[in-house]
N, C-alpha and C positions, 0 to 999 in steps of 0.2 A: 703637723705639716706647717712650714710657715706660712703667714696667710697670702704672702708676693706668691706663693705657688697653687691656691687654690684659685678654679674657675667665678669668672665673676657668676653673681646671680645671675641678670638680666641676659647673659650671653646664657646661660645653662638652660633657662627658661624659655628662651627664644629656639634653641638647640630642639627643645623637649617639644614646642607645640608646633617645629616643623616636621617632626618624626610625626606625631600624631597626623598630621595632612598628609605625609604621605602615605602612612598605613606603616610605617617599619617601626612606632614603638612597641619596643619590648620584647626586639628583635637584635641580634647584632652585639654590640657592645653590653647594650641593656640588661640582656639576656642572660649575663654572667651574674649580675648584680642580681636580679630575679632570683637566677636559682639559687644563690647563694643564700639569702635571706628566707629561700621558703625553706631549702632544707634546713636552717635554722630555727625556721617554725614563725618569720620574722613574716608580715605585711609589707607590700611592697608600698611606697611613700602616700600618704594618701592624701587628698587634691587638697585639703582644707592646712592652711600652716596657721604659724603663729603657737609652736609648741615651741621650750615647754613655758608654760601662761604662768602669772603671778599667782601664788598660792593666796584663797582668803581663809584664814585663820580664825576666822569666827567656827570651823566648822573644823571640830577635832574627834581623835579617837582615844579607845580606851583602851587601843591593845594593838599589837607592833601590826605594822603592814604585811602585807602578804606579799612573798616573792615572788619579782616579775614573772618568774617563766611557771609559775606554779598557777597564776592569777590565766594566762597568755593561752596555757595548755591542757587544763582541764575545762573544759565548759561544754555547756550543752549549745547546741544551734542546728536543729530536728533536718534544716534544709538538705544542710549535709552527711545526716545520717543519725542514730542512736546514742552513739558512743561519746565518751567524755573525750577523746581523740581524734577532732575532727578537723583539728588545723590543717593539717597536709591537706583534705579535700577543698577546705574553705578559700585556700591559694588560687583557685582557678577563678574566683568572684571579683569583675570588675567594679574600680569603686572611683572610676576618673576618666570620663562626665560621670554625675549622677543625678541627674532629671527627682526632682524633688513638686509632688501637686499641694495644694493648701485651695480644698473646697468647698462646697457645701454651704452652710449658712454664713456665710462672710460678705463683705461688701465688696468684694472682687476676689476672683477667683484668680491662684498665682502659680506659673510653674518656672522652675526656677534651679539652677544648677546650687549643689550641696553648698559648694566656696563661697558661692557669691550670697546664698542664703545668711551664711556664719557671717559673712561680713557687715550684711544687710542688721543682722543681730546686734553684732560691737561686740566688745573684747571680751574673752574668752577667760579663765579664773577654773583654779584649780583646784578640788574640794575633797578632802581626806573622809570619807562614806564607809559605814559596813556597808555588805550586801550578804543577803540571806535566801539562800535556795528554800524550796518546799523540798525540795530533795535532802533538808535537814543541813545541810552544808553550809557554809559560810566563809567569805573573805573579809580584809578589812583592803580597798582600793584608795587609789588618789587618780579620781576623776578630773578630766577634761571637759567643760561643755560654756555653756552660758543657758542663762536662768531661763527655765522652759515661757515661763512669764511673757519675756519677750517676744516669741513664737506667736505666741497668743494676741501681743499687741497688733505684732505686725497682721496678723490674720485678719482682723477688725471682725470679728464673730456679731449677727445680728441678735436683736437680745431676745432673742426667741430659743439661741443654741445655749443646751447644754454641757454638753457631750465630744470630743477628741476620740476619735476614729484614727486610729495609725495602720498603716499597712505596709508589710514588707516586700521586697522585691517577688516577682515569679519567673522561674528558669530555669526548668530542669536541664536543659542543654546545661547547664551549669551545676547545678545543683540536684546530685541523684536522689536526695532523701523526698523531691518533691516530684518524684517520679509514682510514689507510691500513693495510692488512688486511694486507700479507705482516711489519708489526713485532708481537711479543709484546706487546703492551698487557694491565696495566700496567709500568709499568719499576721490576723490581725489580735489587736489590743485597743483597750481604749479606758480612758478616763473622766473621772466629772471636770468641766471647766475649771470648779474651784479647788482640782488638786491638779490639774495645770499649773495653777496662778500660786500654788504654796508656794515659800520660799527654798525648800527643798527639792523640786521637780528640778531638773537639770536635763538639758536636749545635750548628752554627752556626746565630744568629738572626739577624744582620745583618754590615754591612760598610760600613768608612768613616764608621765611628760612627754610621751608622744602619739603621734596620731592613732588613734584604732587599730588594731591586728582588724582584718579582715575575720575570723573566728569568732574577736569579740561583740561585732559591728556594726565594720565600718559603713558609712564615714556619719551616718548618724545613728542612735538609739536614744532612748529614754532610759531616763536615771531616776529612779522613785526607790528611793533606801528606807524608807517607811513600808516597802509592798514586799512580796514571794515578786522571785528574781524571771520569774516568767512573764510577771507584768512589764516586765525590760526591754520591751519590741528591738529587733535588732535591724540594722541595714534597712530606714524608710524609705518609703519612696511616697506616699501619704498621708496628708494630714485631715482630716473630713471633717469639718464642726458642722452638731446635726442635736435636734431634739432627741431622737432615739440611743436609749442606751445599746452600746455596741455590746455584741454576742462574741466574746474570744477564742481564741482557735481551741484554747484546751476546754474552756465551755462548752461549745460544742459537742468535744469529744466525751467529756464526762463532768457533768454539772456537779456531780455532788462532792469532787476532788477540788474542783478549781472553778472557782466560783468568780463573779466579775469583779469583787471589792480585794481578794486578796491582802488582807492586811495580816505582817505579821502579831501572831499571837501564842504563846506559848500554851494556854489551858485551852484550845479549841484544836486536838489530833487530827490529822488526816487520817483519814478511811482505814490505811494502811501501815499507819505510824505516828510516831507520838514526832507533837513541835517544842515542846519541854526543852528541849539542850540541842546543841549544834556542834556540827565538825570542822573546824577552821583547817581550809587546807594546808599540806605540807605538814599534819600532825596528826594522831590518831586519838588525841583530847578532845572529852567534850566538856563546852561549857554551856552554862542556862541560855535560855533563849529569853529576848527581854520583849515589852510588850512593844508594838510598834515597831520593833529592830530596834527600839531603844532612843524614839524620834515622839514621844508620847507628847511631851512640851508642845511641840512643833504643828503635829499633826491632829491629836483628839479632837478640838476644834472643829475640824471638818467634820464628824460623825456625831455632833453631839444633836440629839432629839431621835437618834434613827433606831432606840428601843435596846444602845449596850451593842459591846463590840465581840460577843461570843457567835457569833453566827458571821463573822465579818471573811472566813474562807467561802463561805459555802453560799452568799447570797448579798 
């Protein structure tokens, strides 16, 4: 389209946040565009821009990317249900406002809309990652975010916190899978300070250059390519810095499966199966699983004195 015929920003924007006052976004015109992208499996815009970000190049792979809608369509996110299939329900999840807390041991406590968080952050950078299921599975993405690091600055944490508490949204009205009473709703996660502050944590906003699918999500999560993809909090809504190590939703439910450090490691099985080799989606090949996902350089570091990283699932 030539660009004389597309609407300006500022008018589109002004258009959008008068629908939102009156109640008719995502209604009317909108509404075509909606369905449209959900039956395509597609997130509808989400509130944080500045996609797609400068790639930094320090940070490469060893094996082709994974396809977009293989990466978009298969994932887990418990809220909506069991199934590697859970885009269609994930559509119904609003992700524009999104009321964001940053509490606990900090020197002010902040709550604060997603956009204006990312902004509060500075420029966003785009990072070619594996990522690796306990579920043995594996992708290779090109993430959206900026360096969890800064989260952390801005938080000003007192020096008594060790500990990042993340919590996800709660809504069953939204979300049928968090209707069901035997899981810990909401699902939290959490990490030490000083793997916040590695240079690999990433507070991920999007993927494949653009904003978050709503399934993957949105409009924030954690990005730790060093960890089992469950340490991946998805769609936060808190950040809590606090002396006590956080208890995670799958900890909870079975300590001896998913334990709070999660590190990948190939000679340490799950209960139920071996972490030896991995299934990259979109193929029925497997290949070795590496230690660390393959981030040992980067990360060892952090675990060195804690007695060996063979116990590093389960405690």
């Amino acid at each position: 389209m030539p660009q004389h015929m597309a609407t300006d920003e500022a008018l589109f924007l002004s258009r959008r946040e008068w629908l939102k006052a009156a109640g008719l976004a995502g209604i009317g015109i909108a509404a075509g565009t909606a369905g449209l992208s959900a039956m395509m499996g597609r997130a509808s815009a989400a509130p944080i821009t500045g996609f797609p970000a400068t790639r930094n190049d320090s940070y490469v792979l060893d094996r082709a990317l994974t396809a977009e809608q293989e990466a978009i369509t298969y994932t887990n996110f418990y809220e909506f249900g069991s199934s590697k299939t859970i885009w269609r329900k994930a559509q119904k999840l609003e992700t524009d406002p999104w009321m964001v807390t940053i509490d606990g041991m900090v020197e002010e406590e902040l709550k604060i809309d997603a956009a204006e968080l990312i902004t509060k952050l500075g420029s966003q950078e785009e990072r070619l990652y594996r990522h690796r299921c306990v579920e043995a599975w594996a992708m290779a993405v090109p993430w959206t975010g900026v360096p969890f690091s800064k989260l952390v600055a801005l938080a000003r944490p007192t020096s008594g916190a060790k500990y990042i508490r993340m919590e996800t949204f709660y809504d069953p009205s939204v979300a049928p899978g968090q209707k069901q009473s035997w899981y810990p709703w909401p699902y939290v996660e959490g990490i030490t300070i000083e793997e916040g502050m590695n240079e690999l944590a990433l507070l991920g906003t999007g993927m494949y250059g653009k904003g978050l699918e709503k399934q993957n999500g949105a409009p924030l999560r954690c990005v730790l390519p060093w960890k089992y993809g469950f340490k991946g909090i998805k769609s936060i809504v808190k950040f809590t810095f606090t002396d006590q190590q956080p208890v995670s939703f799958w900890e909870q439910l079975a300590k001896n499966e998913y334990g709070f450090w999660a590190n990948v490691n190939p000679e340490v099985a799950h209960p139920r199966w071996s972490q030896a080799t991995e299934r990259m989606l979109g193929s029925d090949d497997r290949v070795p699983t590496l230690l660390y996902n393959g981030y040992e350089e980067q990360v060892a570091g952090l675990y060195a004195g804690m007695g060996g990283i063979g116990d590093r699932l389960f405690r």
